[in-house]
N, C-alpha and C positions, 0 to 999 in steps of 0.2 A: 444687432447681431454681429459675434464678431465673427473676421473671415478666419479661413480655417487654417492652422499650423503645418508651415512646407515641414518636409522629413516623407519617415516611411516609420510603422508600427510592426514588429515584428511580435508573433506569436508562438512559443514555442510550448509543445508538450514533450513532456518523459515519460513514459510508461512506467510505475514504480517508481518511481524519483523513493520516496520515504523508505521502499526497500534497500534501492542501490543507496542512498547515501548509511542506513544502518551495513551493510556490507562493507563497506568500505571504510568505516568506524570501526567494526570486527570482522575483521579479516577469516576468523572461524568460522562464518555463517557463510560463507561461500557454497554452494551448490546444495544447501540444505534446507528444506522450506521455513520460509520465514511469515509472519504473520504478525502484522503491524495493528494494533488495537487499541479503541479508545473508550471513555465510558462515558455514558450519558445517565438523563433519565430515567431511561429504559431498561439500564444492564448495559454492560459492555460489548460493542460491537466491531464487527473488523472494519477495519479504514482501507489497508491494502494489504496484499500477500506476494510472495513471490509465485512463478510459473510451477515451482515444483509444489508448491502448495494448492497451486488449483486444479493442477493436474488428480489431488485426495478429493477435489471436491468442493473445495472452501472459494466465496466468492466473499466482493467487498459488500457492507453492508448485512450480512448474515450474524445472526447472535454468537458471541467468544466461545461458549460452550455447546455451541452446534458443530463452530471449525476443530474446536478441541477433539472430538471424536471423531470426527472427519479424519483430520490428520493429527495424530496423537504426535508423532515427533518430528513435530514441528515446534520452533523458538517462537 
């Protein structure tokens, strides 16, 4: 067994990381809900959204054309 590595392990979360860095790629999306989407198997589903997006209702995980109606103008 070997012994264990001196240091320290830092853990960090971002809330939206995939929105804030699309916002900061386009600067136009600034306060406007945004809605980060992937496709699988299943149909395409949300990965993440911004606050103003969930404030329509839209959660990560929900089917694309759930959030679509939900928040219709949103990117």
């Amino acid at each position: 067994m070997r012994p264990p590595l001196p240091g320290r392990v830092a853990y960090l979360v971002v809330p939206h990381l995939s929105v804030a860095v699309e916002r900061r790629e386009r600067q136009h999306l600034a306060a406007q809900p945004v809605i980060i989407a992937g496709a699988s198997g299943a149909g395409a589903h949300v990965l993440d959204c911004s606050s103003e997006a969930m404030q329509g209702g839209v959660r990560s995980g929900m089917p694309l054309g759930q959030a679509e109606r939900l928040c219709p103008e949103a990117i």
